[in-house]
C-alpha positions in Angstrom: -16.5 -41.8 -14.8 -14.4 -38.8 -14.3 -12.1 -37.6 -11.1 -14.8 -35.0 -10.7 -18.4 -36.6 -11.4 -16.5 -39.5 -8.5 -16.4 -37.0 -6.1 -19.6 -35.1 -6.9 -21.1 -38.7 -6.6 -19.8 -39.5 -3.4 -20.4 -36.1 -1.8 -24.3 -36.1 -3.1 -24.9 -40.0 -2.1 -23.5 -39.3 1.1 -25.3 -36.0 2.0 -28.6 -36.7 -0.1 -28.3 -33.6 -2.0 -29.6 -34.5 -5.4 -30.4 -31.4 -6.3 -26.8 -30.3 -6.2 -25.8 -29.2 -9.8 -22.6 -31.5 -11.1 -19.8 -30.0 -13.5 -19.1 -31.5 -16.6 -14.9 -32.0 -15.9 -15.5 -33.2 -19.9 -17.5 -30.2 -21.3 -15.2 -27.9 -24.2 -15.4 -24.4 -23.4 -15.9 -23.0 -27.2 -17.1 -19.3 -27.7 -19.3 -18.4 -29.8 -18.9 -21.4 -31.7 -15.2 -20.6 -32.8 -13.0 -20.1 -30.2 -11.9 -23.1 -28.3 -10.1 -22.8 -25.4 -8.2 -25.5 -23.3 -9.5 -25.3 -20.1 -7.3 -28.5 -18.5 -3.2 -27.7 -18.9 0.0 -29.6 -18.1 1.2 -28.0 -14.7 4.7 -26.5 -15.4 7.8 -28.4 -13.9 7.9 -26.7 -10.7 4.3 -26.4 -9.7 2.8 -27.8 -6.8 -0.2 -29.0 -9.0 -0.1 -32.3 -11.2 -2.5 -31.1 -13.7 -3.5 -26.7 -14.1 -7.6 -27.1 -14.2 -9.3 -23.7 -15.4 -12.0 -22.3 -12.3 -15.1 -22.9 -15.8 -14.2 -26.7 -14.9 -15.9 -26.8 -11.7 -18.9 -24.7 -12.4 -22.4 -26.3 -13.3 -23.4 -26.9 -16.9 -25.9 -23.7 -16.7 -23.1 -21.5 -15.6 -20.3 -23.0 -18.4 -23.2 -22.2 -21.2 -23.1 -18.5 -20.2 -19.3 -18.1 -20.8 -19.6 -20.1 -24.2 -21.6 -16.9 -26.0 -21.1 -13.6 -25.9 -24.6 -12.5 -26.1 -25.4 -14.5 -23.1 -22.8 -13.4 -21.2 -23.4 -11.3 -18.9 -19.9 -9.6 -18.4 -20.4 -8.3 -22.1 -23.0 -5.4 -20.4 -19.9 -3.8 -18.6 -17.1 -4.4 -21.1 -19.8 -2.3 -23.8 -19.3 0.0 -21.1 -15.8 0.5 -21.1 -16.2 0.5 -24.7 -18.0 4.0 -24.5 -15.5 4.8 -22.0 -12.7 4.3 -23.9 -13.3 7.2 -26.4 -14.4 9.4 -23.5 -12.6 12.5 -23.2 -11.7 13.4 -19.6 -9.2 15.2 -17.4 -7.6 18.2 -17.9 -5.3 17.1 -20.9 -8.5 16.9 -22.8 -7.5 12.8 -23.6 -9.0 10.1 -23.8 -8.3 6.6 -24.0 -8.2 6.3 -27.7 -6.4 9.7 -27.8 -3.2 7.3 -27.6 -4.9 3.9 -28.5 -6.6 4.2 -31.6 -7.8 1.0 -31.4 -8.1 -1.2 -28.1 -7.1 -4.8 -29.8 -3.0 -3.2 -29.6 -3.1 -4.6 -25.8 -3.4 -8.3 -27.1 -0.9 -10.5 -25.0 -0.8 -7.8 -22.2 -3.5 -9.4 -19.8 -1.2 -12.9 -20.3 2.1 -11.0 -18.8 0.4 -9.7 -15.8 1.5 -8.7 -13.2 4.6 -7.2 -14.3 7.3 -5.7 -13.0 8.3 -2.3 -13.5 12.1 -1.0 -13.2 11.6 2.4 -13.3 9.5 2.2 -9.7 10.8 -0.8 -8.8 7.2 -2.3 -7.8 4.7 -4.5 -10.0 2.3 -3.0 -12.5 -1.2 -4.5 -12.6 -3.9 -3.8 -15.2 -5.7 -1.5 -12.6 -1.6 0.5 -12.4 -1.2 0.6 -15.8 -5.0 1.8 -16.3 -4.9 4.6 -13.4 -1.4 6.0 -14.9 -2.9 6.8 -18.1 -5.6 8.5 -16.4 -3.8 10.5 -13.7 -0.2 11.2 -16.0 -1.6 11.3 -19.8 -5.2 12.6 -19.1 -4.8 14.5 -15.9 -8.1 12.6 -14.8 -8.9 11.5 -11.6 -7.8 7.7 -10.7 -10.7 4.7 -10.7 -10.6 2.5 -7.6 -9.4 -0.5 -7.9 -12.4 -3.1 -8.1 -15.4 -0.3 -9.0 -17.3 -0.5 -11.9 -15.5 1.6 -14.4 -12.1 -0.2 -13.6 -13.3 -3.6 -13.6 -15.2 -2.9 -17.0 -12.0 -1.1 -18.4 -9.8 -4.3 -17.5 -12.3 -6.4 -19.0 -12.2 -4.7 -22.1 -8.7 -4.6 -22.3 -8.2 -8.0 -21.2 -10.7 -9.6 -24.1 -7.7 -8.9 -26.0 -5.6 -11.3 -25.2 -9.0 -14.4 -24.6 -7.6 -17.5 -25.7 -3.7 -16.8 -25.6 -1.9 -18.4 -22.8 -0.8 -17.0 -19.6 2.7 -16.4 -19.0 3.5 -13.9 -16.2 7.6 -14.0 -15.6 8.6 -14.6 -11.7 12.1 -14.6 -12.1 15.0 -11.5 -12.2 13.5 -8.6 -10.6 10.1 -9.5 -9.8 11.5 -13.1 -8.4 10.9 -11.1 -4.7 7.7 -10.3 -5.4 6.9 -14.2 -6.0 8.1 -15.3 -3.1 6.2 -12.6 -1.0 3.2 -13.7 -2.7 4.0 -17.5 -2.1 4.4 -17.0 1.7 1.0 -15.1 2.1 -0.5 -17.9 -0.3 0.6 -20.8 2.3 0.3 -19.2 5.3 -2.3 -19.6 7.6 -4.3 -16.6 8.6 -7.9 -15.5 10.6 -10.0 -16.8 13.3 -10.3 -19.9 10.9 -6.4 -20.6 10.6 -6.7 -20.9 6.8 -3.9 -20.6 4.0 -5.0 -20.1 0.3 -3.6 -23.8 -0.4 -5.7 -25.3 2.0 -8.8 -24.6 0.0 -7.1 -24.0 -3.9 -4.8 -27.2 -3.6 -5.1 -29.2 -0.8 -8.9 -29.4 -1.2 -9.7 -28.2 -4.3 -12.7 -30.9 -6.7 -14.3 -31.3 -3.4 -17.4 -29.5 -2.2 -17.7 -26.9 0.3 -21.5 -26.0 1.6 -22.9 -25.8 -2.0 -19.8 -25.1 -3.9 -17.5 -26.9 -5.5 -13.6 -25.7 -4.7 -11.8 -24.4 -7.8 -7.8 -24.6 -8.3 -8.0 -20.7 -7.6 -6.5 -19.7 -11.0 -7.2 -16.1 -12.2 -6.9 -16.5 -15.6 -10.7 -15.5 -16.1 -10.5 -12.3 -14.4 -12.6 -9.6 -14.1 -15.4 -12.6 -13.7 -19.0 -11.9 -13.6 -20.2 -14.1 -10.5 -23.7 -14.8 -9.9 -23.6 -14.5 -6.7 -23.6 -11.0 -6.9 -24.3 -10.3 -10.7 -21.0 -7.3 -11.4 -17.1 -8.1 -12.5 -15.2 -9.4 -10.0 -12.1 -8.2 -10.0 -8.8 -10.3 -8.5 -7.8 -8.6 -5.4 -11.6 -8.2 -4.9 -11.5 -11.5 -5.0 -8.7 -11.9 -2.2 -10.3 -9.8 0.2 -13.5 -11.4 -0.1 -11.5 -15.1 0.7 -9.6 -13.3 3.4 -13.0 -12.2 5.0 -14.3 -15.3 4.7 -12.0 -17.1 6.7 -12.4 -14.1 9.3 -8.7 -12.5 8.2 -8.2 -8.6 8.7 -7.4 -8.5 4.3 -4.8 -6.2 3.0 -5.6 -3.3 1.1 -6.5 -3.5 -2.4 -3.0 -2.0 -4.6 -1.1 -2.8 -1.7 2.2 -4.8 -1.9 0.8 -7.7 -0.1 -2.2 -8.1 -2.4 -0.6 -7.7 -5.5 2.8 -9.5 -4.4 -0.2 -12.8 -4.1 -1.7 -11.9 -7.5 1.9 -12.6 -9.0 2.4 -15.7 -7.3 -1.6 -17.1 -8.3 -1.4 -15.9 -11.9 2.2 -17.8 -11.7 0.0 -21.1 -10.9 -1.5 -20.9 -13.9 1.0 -20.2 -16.9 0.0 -21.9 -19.7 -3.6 -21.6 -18.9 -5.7 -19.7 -21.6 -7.0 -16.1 -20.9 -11.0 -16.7 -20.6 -11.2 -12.6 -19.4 -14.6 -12.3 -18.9 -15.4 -15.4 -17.3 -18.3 -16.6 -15.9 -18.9 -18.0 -12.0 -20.7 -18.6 -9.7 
């Protein structure tokens, strides 16, 4: 028996929650019936993890079958979406999207390098930056917010790209400040709950909280569709929702703070495969 289905077991003979749905630690996440992607990972040298577990690990069997095809998915609505969006002409430049990018598959690998930093401004580019520049500098369009509809849809698209290449966002040089911003909100305790991001995502994480089972955290599937509240998820979304959560005053979406902590989590999981869109809960 697994690491997982032990504590599952544990957790459900103890409480008398049969009902509760078990993840399949052993499942293979394959797409469509052709893409495989690893979804356990050797942690890097100087991670604070023994072993880099993608978030589809800890989700029931019915919710890992959604991710596996594309028609099922439910993510695939939004990201044909931003598709039509894409070749829509708006602004005052009279641009669109494929104005410059004929053809959305030249940002493969970009979703794996984010965040990024940027020497020119001196601060981090995220996909939600990178999208809003094109739109305010090249199109003269008004920018997207940064976890509504069109921008989570447009990131999902664009991440697709790179589904099933490895992440491998750089912490060192120039953006090595950024990291360590983002690893001292990570570990420090915060809210009326006095709660760090570790205590869940690695002190805690393959055990079960109310009806869910804790997740390493990683981002690597972002924008996710959760079922919870059936729409993309973007990743700073996803912050503020933790920070409220644990009853935290959360930092504003795009600000330093936010996206200082999306460098350090995507950091945790180099080497992990791009899954963008995922599925969870």
């Amino acid at each position: 028996m697994n690491k997982i289905t032990k504590t599952l077991t544990c957790l459900l003979a103890a409480s008398g929650l049969a009902t509760v749905a078990v993840a399949d630690q052993d499942a293979t996440l394959t797409i469509n019936g052709e893409l495989t992607i690893a979804t356990t990972v050797a942690a890097p040298a100087d991670s604070p993890l023994d072993e880099l577990f993608s978030g589809w690990v800890f989700r029931s069997g019915e919710t890992q079958a959604l991710q596996m095809d594309d028609f099922d998915n439910p993510s695939f609505i939004f990201v044909d979406q931003a598709i039509e969006q894409f070749a829509k002409v708006e602004g005052t430049e009279g641009e669109s999207c494929a104005s410059c990018h004929t053809d959305v598959a030249e940002f493969k690998g970009l979703r794996t390098t984010l965040p990024r930093h940027n020497a020119s401004t001196g601060k981090l580019d995220t996909m939600a930056t990178l999208i809003n520049d094109c739109r305010t500098n090249r199109m003269g369009a008004e920018p997207w917010k940064y976890s509504k509809g069109k921008m989570t849809a447009m990131k999902a698209l664009i991440g697709l790209q790179s589904r099933g290449m490895p992440m491998n966002v750089a912490v060192d040089g120039a953006a090595a400040e950024h990291f360590e911003l983002g690893k001292e909100i990570y570990y420090t305790r915060v809210g009326q709950l006095d709660m760090s991001c570790a205590n869940c995502h690695e002190d805690n994480y393959d055990t079960m909280i109310r009806a869910d089972h804790l997740s390493q955290g990683q981002i690597n599937g972002f924008p996710t569709y959760r079922l919870k509240n059936a729409k993309l998820n973007s990743i700073q979304g996803r912050f503020k929702g933790c920070m409220k959560n644990i009853r935290a005053t959360p930092y504003k979406e795009g600000s330093k703070e936010f996206t200082a902590l999306e460098l350090y989590v995507a950091s945790r999981g180099n080497g992990l495969p791009v899954e963008t869109p995922s599925v969870r809960n």
